[in-house]
PDB file with one MODEL, atoms N, CA, C and O in Angstrom:
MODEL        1
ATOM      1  N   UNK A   1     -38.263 -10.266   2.078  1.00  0.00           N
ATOM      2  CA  UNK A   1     -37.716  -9.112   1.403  1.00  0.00           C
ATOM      3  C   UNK A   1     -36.937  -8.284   2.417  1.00  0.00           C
ATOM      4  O   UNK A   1     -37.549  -8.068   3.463  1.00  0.00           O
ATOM      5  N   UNK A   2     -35.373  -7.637   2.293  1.00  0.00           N
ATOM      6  CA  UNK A   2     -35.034  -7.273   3.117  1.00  0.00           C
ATOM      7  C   UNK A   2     -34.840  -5.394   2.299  1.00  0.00           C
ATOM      8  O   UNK A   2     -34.395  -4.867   1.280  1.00  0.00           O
ATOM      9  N   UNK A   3     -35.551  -5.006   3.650  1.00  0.00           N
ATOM     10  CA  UNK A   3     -35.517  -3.367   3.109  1.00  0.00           C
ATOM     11  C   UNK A   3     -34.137  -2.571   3.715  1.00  0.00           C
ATOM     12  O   UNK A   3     -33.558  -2.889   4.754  1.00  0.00           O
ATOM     13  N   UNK A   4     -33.918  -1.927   3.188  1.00  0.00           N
ATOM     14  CA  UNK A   4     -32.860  -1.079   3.964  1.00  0.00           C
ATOM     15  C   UNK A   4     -33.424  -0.629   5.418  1.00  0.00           C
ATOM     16  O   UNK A   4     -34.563  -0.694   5.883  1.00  0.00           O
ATOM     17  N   UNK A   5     -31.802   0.010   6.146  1.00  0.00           N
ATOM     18  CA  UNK A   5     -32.211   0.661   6.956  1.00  0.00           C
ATOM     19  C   UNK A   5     -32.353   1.600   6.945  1.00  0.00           C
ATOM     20  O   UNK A   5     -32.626   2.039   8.062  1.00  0.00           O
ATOM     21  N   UNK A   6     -32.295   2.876   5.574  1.00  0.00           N
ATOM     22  CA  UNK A   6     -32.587   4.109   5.694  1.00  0.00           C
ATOM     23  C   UNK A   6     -33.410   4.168   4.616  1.00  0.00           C
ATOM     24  O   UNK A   6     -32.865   4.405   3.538  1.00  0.00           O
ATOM     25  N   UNK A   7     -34.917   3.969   4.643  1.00  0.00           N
ATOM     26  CA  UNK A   7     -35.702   4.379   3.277  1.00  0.00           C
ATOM     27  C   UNK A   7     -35.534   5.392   2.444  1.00  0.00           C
ATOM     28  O   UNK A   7     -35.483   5.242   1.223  1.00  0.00           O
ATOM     29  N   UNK A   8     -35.442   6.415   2.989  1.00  0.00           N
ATOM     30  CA  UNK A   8     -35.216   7.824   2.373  1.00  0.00           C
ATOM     31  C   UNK A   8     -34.207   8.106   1.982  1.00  0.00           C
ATOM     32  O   UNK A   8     -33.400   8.366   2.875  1.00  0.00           O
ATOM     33  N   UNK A   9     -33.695   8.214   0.574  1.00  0.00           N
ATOM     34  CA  UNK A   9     -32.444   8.077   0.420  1.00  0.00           C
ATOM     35  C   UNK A   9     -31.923   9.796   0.257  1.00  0.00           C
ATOM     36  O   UNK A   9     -32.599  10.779  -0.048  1.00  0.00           O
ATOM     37  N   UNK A  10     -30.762   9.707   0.523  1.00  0.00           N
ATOM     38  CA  UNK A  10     -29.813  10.533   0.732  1.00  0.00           C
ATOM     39  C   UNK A  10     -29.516  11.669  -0.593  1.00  0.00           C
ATOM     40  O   UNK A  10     -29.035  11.383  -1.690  1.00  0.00           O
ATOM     41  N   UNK A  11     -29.931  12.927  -0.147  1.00  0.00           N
ATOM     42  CA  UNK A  11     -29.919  14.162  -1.264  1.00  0.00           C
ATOM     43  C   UNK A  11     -28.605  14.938  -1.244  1.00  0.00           C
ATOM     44  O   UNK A  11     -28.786  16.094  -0.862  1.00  0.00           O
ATOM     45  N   UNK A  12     -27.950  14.790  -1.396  1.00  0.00           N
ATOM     46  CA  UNK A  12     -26.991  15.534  -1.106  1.00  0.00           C
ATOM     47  C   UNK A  12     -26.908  17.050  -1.932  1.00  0.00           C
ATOM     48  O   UNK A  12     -26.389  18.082  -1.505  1.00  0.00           O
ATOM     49  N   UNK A  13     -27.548  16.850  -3.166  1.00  0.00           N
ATOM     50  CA  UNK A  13     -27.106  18.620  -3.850  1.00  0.00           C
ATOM     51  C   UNK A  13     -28.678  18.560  -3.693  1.00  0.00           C
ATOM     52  O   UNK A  13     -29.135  19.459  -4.399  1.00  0.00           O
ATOM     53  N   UNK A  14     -29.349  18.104  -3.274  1.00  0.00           N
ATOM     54  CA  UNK A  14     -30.887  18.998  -2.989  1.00  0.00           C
ATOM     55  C   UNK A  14     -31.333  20.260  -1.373  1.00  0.00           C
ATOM     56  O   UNK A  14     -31.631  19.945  -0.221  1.00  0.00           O
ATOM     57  N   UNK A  15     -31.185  21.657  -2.014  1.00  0.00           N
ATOM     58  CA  UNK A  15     -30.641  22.588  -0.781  1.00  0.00           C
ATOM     59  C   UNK A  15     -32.195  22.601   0.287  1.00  0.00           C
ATOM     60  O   UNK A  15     -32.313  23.209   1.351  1.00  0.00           O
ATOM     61  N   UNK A  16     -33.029  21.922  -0.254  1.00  0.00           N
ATOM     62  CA  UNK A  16     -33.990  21.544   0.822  1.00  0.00           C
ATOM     63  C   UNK A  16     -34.123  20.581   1.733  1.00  0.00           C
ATOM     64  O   UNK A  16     -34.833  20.593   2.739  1.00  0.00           O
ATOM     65  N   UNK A  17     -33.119  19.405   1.177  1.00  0.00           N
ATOM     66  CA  UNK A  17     -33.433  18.308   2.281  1.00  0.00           C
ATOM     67  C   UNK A  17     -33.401  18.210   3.695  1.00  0.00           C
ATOM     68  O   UNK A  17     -32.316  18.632   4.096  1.00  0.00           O
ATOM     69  N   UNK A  18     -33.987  17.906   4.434  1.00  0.00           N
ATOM     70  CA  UNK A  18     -34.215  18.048   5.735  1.00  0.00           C
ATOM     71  C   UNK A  18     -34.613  18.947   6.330  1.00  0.00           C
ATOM     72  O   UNK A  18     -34.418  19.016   7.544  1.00  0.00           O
ATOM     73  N   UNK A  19     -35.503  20.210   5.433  1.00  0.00           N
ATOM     74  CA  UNK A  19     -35.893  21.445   5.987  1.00  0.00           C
ATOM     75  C   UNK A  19     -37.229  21.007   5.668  1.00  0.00           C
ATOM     76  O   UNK A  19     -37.461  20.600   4.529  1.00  0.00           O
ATOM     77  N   UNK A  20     -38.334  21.052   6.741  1.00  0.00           N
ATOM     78  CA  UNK A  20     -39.950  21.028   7.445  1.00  0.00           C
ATOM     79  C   UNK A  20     -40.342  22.086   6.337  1.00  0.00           C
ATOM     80  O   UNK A  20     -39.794  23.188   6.299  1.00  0.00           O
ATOM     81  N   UNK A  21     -41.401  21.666   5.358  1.00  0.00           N
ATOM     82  CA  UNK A  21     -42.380  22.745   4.911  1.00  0.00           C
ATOM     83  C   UNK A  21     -43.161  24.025   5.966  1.00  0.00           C
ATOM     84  O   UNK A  21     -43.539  25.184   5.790  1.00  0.00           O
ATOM     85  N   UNK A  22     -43.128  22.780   7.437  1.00  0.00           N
ATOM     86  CA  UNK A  22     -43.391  23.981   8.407  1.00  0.00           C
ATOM     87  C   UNK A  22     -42.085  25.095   8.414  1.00  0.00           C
ATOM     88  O   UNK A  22     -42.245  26.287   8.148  1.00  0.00           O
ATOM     89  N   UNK A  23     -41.289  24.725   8.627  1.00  0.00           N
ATOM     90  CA  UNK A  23     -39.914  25.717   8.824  1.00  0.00           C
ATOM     91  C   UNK A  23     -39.728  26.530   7.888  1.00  0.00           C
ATOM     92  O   UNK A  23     -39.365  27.660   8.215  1.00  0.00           O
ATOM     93  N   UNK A  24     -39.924  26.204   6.360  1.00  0.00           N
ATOM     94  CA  UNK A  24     -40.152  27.222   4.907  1.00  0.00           C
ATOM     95  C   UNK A  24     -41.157  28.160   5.277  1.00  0.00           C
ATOM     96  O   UNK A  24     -40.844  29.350   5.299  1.00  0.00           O
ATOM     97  N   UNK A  25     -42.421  27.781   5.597  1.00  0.00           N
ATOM     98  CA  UNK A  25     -43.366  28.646   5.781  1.00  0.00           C
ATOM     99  C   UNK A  25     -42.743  29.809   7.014  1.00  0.00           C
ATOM    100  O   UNK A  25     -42.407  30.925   6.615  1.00  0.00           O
ATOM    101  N   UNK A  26     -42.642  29.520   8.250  1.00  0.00           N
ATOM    102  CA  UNK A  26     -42.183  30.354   9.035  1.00  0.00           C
ATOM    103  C   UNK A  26     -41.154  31.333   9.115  1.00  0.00           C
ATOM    104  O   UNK A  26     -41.128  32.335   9.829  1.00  0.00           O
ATOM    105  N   UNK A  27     -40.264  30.905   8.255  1.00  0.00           N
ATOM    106  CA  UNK A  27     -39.396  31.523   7.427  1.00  0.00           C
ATOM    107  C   UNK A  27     -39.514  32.631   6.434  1.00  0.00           C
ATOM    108  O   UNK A  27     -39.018  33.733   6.666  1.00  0.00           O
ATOM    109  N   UNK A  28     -40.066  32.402   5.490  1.00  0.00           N
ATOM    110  CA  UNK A  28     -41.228  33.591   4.681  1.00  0.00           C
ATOM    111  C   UNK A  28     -41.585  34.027   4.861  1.00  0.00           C
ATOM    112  O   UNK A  28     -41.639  35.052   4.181  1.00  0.00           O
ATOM    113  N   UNK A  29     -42.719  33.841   6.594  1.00  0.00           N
ATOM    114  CA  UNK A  29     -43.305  35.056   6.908  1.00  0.00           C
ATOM    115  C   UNK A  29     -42.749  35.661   7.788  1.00  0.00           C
ATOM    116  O   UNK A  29     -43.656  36.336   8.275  1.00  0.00           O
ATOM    117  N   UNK A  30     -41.442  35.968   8.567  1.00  0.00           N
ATOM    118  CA  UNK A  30     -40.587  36.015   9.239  1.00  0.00           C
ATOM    119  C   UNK A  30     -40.073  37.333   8.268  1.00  0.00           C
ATOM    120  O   UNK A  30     -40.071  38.518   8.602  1.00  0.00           O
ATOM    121  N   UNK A  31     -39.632  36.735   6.936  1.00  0.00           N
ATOM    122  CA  UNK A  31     -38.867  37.258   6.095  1.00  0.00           C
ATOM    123  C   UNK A  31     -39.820  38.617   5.164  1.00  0.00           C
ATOM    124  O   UNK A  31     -39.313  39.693   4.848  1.00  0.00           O
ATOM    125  N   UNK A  32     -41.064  38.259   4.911  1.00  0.00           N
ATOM    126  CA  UNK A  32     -41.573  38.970   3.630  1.00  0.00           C
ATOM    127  C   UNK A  32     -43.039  39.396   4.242  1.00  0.00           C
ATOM    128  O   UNK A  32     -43.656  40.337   3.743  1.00  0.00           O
ATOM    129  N   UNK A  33     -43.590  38.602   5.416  1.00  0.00           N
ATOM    130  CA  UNK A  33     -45.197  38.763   5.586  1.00  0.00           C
ATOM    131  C   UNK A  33     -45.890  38.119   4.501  1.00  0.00           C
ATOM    132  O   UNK A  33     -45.745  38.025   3.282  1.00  0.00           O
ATOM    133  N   UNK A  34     -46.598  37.757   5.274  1.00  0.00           N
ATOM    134  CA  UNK A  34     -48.208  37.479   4.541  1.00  0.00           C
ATOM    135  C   UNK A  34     -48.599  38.237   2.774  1.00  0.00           C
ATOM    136  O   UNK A  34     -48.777  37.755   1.655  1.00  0.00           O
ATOM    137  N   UNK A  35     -48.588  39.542   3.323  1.00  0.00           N
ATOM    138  CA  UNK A  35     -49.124  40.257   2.607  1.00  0.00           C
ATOM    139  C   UNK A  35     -48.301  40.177   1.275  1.00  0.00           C
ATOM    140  O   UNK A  35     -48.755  39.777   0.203  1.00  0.00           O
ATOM    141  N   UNK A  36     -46.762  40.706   1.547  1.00  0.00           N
ATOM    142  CA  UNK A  36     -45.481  40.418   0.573  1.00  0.00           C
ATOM    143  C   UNK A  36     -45.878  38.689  -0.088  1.00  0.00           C
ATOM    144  O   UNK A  36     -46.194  38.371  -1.234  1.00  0.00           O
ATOM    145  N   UNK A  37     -45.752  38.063   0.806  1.00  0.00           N
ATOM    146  CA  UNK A  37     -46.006  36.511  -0.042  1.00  0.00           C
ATOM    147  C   UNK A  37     -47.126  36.376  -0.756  1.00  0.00           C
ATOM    148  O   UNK A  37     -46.919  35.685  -1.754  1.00  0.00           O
ATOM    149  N   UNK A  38     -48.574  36.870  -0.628  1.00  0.00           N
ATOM    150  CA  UNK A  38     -49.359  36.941  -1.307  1.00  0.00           C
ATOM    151  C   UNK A  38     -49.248  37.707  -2.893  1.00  0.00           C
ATOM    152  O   UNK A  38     -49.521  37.047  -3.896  1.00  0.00           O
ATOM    153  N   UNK A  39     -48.822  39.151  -2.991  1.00  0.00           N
ATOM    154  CA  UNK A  39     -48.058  40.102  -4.267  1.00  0.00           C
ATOM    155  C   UNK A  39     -46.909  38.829  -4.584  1.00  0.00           C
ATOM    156  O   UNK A  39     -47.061  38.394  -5.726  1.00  0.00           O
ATOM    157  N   UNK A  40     -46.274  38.440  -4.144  1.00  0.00           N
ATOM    158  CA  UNK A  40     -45.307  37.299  -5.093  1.00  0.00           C
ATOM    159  C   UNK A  40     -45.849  35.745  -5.151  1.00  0.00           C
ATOM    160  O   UNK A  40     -45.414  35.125  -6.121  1.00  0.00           O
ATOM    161  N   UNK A  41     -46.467  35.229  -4.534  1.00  0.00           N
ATOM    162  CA  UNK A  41     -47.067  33.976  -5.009  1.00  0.00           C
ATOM    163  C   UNK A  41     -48.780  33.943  -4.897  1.00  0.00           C
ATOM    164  O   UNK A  41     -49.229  33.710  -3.774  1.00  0.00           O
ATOM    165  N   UNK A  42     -49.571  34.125  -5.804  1.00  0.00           N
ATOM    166  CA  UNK A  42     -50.755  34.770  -6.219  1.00  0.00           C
ATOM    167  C   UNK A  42     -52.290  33.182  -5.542  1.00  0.00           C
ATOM    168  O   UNK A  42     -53.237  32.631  -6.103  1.00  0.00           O
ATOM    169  N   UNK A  43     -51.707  33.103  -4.243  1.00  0.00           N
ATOM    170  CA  UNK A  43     -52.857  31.830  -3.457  1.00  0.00           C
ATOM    171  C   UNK A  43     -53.995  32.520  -2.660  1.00  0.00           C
ATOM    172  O   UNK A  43     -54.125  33.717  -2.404  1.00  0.00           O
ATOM    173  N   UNK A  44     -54.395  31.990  -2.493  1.00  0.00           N
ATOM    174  CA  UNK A  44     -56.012  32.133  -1.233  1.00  0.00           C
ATOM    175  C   UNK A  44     -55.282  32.086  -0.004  1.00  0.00           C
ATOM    176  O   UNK A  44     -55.428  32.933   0.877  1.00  0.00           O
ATOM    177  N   UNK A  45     -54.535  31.159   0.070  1.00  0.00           N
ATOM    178  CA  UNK A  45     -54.519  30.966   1.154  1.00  0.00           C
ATOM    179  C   UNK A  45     -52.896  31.762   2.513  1.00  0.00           C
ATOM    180  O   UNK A  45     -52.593  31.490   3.675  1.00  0.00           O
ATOM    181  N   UNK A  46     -52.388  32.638   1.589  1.00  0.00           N
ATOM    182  CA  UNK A  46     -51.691  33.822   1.710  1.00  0.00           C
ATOM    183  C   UNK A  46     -52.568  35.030   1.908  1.00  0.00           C
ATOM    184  O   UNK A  46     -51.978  35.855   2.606  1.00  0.00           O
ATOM    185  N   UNK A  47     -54.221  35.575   1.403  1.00  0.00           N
ATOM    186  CA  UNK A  47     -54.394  36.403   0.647  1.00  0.00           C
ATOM    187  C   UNK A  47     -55.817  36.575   2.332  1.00  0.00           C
ATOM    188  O   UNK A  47     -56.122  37.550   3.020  1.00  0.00           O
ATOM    189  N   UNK A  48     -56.198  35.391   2.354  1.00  0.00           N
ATOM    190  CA  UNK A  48     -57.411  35.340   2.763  1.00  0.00           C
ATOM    191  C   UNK A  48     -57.153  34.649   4.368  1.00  0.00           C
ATOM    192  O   UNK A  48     -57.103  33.421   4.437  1.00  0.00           O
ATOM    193  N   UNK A  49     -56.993  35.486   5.655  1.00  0.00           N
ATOM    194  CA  UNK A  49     -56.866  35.023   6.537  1.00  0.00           C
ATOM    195  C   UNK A  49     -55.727  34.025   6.710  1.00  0.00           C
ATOM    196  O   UNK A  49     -55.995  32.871   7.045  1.00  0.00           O
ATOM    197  N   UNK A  50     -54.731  34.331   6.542  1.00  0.00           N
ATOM    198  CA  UNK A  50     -53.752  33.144   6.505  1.00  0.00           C
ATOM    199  C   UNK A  50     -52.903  32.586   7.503  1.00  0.00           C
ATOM    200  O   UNK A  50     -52.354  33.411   8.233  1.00  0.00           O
ATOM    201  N   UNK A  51     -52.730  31.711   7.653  1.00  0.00           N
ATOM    202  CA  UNK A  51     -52.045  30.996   8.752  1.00  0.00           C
ATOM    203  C   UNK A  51     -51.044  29.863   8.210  1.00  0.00           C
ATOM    204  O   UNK A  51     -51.316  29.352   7.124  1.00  0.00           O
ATOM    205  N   UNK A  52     -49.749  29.390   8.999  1.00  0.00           N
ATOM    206  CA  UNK A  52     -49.416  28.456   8.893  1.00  0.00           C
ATOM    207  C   UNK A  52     -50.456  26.956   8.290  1.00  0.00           C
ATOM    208  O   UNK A  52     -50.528  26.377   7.206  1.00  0.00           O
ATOM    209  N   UNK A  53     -51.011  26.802   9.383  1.00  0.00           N
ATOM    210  CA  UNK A  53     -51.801  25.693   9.311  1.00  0.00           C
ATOM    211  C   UNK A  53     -52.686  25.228   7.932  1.00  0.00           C
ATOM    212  O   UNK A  53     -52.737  24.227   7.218  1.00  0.00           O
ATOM    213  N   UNK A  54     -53.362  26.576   7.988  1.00  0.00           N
ATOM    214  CA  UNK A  54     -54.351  26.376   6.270  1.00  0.00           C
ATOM    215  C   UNK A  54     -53.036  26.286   5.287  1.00  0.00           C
ATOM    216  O   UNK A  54     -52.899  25.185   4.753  1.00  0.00           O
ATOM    217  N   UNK A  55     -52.202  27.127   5.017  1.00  0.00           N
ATOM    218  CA  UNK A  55     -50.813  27.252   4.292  1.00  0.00           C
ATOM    219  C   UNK A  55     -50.286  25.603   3.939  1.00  0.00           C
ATOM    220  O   UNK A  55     -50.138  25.229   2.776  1.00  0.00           O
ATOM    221  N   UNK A  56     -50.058  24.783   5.025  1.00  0.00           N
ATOM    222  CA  UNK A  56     -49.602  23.878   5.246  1.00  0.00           C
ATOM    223  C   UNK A  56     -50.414  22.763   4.423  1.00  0.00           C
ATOM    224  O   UNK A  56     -50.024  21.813   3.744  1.00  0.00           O
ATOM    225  N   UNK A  57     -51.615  23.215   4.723  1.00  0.00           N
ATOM    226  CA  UNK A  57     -52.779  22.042   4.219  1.00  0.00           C
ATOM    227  C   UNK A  57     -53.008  22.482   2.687  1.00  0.00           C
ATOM    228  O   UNK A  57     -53.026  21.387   2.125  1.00  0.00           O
ATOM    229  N   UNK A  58     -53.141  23.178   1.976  1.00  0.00           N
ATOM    230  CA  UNK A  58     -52.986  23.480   0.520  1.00  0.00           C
ATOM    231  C   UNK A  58     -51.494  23.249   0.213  1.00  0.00           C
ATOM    232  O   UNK A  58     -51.461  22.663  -0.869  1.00  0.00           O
ATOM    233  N   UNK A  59     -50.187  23.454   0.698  1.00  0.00           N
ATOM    234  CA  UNK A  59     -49.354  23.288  -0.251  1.00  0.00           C
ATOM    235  C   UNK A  59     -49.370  22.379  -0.462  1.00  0.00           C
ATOM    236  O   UNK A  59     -49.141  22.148  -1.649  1.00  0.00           O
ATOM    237  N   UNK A  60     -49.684  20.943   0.596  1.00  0.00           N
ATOM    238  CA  UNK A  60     -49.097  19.669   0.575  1.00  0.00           C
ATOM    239  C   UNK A  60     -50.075  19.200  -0.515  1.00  0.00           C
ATOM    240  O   UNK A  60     -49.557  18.284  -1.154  1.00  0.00           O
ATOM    241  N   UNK A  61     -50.853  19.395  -0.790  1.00  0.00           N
ATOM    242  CA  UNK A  61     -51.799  19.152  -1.580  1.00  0.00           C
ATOM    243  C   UNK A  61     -51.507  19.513  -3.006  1.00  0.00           C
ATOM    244  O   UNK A  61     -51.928  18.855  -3.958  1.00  0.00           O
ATOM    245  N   UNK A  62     -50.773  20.579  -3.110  1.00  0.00           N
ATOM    246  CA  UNK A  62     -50.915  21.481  -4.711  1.00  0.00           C
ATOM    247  C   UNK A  62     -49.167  21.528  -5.151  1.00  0.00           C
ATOM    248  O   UNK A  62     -48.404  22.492  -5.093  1.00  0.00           O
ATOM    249  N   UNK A  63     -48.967  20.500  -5.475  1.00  0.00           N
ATOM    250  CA  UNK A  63     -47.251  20.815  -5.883  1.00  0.00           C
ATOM    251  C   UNK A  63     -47.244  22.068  -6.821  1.00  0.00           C
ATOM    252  O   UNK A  63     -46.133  22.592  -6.744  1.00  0.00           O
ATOM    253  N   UNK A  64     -47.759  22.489  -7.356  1.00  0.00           N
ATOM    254  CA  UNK A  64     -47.056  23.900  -8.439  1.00  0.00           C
ATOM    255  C   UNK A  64     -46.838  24.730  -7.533  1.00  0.00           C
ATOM    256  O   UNK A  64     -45.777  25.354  -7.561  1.00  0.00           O
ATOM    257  N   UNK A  65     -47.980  25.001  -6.280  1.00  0.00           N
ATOM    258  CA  UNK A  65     -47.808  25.961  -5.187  1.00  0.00           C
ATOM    259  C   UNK A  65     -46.528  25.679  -4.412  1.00  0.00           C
ATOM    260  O   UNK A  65     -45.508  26.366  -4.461  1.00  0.00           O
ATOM    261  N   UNK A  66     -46.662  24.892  -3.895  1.00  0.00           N
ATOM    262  CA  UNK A  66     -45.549  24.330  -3.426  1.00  0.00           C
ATOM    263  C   UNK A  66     -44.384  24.635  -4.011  1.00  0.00           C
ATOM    264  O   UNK A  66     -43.602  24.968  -3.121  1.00  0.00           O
ATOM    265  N   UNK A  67     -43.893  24.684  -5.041  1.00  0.00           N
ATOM    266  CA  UNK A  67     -42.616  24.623  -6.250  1.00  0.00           C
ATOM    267  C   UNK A  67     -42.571  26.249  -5.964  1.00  0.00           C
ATOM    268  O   UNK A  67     -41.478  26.753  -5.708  1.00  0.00           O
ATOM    269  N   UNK A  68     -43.414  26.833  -5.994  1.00  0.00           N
ATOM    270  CA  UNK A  68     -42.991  28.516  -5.736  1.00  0.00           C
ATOM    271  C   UNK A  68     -42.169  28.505  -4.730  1.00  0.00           C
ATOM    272  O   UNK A  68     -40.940  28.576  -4.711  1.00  0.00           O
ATOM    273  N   UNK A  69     -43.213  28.376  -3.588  1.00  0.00           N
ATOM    274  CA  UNK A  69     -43.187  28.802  -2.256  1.00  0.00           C
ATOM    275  C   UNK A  69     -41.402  28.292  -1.877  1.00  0.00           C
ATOM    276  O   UNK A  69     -40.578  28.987  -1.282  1.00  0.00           O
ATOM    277  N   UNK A  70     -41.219  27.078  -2.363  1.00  0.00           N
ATOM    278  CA  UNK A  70     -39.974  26.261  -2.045  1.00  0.00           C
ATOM    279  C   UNK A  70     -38.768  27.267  -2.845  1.00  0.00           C
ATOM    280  O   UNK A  70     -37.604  27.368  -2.456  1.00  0.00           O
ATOM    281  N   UNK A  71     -39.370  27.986  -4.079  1.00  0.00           N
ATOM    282  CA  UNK A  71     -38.469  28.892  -4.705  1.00  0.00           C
ATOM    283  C   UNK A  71     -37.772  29.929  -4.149  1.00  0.00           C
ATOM    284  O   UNK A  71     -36.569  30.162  -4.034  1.00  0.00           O
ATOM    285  N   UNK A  72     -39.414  30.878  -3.618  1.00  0.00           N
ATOM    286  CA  UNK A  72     -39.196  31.914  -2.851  1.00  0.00           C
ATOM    287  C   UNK A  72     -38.105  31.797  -1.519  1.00  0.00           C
ATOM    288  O   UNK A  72     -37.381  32.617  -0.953  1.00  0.00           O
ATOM    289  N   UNK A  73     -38.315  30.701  -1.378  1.00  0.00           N
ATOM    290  CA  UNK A  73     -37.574  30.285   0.130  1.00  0.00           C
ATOM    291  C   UNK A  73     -36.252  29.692  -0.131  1.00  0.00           C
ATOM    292  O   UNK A  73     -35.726  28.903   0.654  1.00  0.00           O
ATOM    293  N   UNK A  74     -35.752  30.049  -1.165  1.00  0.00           N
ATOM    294  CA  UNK A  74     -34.278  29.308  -1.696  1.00  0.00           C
ATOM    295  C   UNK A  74     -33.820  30.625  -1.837  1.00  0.00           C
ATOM    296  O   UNK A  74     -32.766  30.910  -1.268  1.00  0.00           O
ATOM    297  N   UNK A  75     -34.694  31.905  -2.801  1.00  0.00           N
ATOM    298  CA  UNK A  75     -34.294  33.175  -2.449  1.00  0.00           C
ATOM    299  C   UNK A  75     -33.557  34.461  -1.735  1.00  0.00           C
ATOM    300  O   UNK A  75     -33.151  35.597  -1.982  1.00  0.00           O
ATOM    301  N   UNK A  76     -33.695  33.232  -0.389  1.00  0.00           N
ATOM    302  CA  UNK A  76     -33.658  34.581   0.951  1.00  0.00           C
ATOM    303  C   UNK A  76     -32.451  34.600   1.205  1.00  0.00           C
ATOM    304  O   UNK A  76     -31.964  33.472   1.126  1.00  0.00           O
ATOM    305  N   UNK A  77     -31.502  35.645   1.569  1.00  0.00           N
ATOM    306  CA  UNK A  77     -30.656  35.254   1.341  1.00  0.00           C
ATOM    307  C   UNK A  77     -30.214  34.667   2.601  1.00  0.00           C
ATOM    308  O   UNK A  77     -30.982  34.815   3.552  1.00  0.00           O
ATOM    309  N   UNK A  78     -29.059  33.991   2.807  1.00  0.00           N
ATOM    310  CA  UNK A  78     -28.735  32.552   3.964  1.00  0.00           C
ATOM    311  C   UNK A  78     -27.539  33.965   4.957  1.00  0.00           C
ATOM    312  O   UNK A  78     -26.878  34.884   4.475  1.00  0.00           O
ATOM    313  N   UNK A  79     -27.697  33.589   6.226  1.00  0.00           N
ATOM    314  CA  UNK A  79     -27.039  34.040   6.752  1.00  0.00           C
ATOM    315  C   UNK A  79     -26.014  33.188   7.260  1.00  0.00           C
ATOM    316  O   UNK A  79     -25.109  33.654   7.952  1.00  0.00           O
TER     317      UNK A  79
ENDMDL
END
């Protein structure tokens, strides 16, 4: 079976591709805080001691969360 050489195929009108869920997150809280992201996307893990890391480990896990967070972060405005 011969696979390509680029598995991942190519997004072109998707304005996330190639941006790190780490880099969204850091971004947000850069942009809004913790506290602000918690009042607009209603998680634990914004609310309750929050960090990148725990952040990281629930979104990847919870696509609806995820689908916000990716919202909020399409939001901001681009410099």
């Amino acid at each position: 079976m011969n696979l390509p050489n680029n598995p991942k195929p190519e997004q072109p009108n998707n304005p996330l591709h190639g941006i790190k869920l780490a880099d969204v997150l850091e971004t947000l809280v850069k942009h809004h805080g913790w506290e602000k992201m918690a009042l607009k996307i209603n998680i634990n893990c914004f609310k309750n001691d929050p960090s990148i890391k725990s952040s990281l480990t629930f979104l990847r896990k919870t696509p609806w969360a995820r689908d916000k967070v990716e919202r909020l972060y399409l939001q901001i405005p681009k410099r």
